[in-house]
C-alpha positions, -999 to 999 in steps of 0.1 A, spaced: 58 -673 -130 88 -687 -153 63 -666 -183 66 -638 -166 101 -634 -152 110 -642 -192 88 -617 -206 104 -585 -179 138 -600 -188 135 -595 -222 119 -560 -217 147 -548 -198 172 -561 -226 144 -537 -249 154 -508 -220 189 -512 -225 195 -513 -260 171 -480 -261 190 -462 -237 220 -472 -256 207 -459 -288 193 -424 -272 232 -421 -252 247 -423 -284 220 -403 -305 229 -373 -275 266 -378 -282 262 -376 -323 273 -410 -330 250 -426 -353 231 -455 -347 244 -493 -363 223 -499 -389 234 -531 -404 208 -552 -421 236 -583 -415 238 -581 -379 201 -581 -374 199 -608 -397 226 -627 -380 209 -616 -345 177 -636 -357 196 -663 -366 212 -664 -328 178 -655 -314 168 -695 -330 198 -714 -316 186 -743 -290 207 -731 -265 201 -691 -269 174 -679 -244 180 -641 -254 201 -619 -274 213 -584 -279 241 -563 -301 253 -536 -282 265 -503 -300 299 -511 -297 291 -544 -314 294 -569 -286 269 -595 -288 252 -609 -256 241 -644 -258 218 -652 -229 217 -692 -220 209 -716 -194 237 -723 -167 249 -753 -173 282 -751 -153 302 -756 -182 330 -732 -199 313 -716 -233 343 -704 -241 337 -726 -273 302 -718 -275 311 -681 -279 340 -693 -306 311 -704 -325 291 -676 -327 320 -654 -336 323 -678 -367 291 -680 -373 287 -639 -373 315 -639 -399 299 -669 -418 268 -643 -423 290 -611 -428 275 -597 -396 305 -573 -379 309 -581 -344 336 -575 -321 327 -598 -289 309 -627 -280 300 -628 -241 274 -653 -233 258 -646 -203 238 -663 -177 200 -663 -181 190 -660 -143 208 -629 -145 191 -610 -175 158 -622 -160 164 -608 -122 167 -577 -139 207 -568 -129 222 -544 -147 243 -557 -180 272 -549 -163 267 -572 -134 253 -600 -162 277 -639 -149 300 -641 -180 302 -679 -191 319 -679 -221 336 -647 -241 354 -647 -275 372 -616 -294 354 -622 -328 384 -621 -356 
């Protein structure tokens, strides 16, 4: 059941960054193509603590993780530093709550846990 909730949650992050791309495509701005952010979003996609990610097209970056009840405030910190560590350019950090990328609510109803302007 877990396998399965998992595998829709990440197909609807798939969804999402498609009809991102195809909004934007309709509205002649041009798609990111930055070999360093997708190289840094593989290297998020490996953290222990990182169930899911996605970079939006405004260059937020959505960090899906397991509720612990604690503040990733810091958590989010440390992305943003480790984005500029790999000359990825990205604005925001939000890490966002797992349950809610797997029931399938829209991103803008995903629990924020942590968020950090990235410098």
């Amino acid at each position: 059941m877990k396998g399965t909730l998992a595998i829709i949650g990440i197909v609807v992050v798939i969804i999402v960054i498609i009809a991102f791309a195809v909004s934007n495509y309709k509205k002649g701005i041009p798609p990111v193509d930055n070999s360093k952010n997708e190289l840094f979003l593989t290297i998020v996609k490996k953290e222990p603590k990182v169930k899911d990610a996605v970079i939006t097209d405004i260059l937020f970056l959505y960090a899906s993780v397991v509720d612990d009840q604690t503040n990733r405030n810091g958590y989010a910190d440390y992305m943003c530093q480790l984005a500029k560590d790999n000359g990825a350019n990205i604005t925001k950090v939000k890490i966002v709550d797992n349950m809610d990328v797997i029931a399938q609510k829209s991103q803008s109803n995903w629990r924020v846990l942590g968020e950090a302007w990235c410098k």
